[in-house]
C-alpha positions in Angstrom: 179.3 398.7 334.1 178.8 398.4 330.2 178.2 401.7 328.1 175.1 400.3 326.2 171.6 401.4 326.9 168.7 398.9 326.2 165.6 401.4 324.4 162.7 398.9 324.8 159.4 399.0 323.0 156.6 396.9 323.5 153.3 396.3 321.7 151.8 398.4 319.0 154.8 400.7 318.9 155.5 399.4 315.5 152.8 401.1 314.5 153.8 405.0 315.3 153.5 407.7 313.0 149.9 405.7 311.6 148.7 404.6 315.4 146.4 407.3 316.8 148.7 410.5 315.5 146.3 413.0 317.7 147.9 411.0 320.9 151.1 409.7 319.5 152.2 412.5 316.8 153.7 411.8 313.3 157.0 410.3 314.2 157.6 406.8 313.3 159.5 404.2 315.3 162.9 405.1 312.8 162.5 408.5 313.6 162.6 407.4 317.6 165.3 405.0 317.0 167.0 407.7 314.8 166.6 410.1 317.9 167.9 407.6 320.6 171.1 406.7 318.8 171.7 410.4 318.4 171.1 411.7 322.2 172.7 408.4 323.6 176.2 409.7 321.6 176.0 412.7 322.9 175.6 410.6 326.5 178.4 408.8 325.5 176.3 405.7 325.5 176.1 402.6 322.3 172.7 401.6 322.0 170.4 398.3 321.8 166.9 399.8 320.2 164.0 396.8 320.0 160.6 396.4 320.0 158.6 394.0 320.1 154.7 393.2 320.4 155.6 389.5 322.5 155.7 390.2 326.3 157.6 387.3 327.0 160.4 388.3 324.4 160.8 392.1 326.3 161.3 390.1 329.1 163.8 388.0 328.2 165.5 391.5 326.3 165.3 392.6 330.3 167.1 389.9 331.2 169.5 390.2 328.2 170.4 393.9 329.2 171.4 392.7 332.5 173.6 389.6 331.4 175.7 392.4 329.3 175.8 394.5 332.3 174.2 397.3 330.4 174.3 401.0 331.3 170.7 400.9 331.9 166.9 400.4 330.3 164.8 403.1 328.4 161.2 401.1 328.4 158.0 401.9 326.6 156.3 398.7 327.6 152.8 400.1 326.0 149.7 398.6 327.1 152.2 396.3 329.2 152.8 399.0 331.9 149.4 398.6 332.7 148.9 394.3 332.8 152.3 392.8 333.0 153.7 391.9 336.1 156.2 389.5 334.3 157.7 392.5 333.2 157.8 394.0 336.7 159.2 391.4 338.0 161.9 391.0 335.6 162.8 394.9 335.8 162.8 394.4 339.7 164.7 391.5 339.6 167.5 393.3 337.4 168.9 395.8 339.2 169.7 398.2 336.5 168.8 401.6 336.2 165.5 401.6 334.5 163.6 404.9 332.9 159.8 403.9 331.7 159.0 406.5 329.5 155.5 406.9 327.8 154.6 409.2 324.6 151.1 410.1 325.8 150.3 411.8 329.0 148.3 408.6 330.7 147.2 410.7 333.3 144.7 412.3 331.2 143.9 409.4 329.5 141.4 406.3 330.2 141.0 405.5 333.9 143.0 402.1 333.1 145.9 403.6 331.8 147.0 405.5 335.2 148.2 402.1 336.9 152.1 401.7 336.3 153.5 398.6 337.1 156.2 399.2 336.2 156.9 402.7 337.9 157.1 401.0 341.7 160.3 399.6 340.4 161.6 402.1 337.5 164.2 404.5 338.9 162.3 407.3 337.0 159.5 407.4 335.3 158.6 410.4 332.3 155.3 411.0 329.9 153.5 413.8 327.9 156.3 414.6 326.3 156.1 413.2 322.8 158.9 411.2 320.9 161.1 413.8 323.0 160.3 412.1 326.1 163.0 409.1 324.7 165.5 411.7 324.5 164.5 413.0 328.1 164.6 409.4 329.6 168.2 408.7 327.7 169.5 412.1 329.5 168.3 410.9 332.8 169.9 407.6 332.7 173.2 409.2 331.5 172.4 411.4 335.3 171.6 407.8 337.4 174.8 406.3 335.9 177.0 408.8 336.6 175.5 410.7 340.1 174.6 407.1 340.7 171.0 408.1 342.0 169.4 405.7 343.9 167.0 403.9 342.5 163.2 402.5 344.3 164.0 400.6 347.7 162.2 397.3 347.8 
């Protein structure tokens, strides 16, 4: 198993730190990448930090993580969670350790927002928590890999 976690971001994350602050606080994309790098060291993890506002390219990154036998996936698939079943089926179809992670608390968002596809086949899924939640989602992977926690059963 390869020491490399994938962090992936999909649409509109690009746009952090200008996006919404009330929901998605100050802290731009560098400052989450800057905070990934730093809790995956301490993990003892490399990392592969993307984003990208193209569904089809996250799920080809999916796909990607697996081929390089990654540690695992961090995702923030944005809006994605919510409408892509591409990406659900390429995380399921994996069979890597997968955290979602989300900056917002969706539950006490809009009505749309509390539908994960993605969480039926995440090993864990985290939100509310702010940029911090990346950090969060990086530790628990570090605890799947090495308690090897089982992930959803199909």
């Amino acid at each position: 198993m390869g020491k490399t976690a994938y962090v992936l971001n999909g649409p509109n994350l690009n746009l952090l730190g200008t996006r919404e602050p009330k929901i998605y606080g100050q802290a731009k994309l560098a400052d989450v990448e800057r905070l990934c790098r730093q809790t995956a060291k301490q993990h003892g993890f490399e990392v592969e930090f993307r984003q990208s506002n193209h569904e089809g390219e996250i799920v080809d990154w999916v796909h990607e993580a697996a081929a390089k036998d990654a540690a695992g996936i961090i995702i923030n698939a944005g809006a994605y969670t919510h409408t892509s079943i591409a990406l659900r089926d390429a995380i399921a179809a994996v069979k890597l350790p997968v955290v979602e992670v989300h900056i917002s608390n969706v539950f006490a968002r809009e009505s749309f927002r509390h539908h994960s596809h993605i969480a039926a086949v995440a090993s864990a899924s985290l939100c509310g928590f702010g940029v911090t939640g990346y950090a969060l989602a990086i530790a628990g992977l570090s605890a799947l890999v090495t308690e090897r926690v089982p992930g959803p059963s199909p």
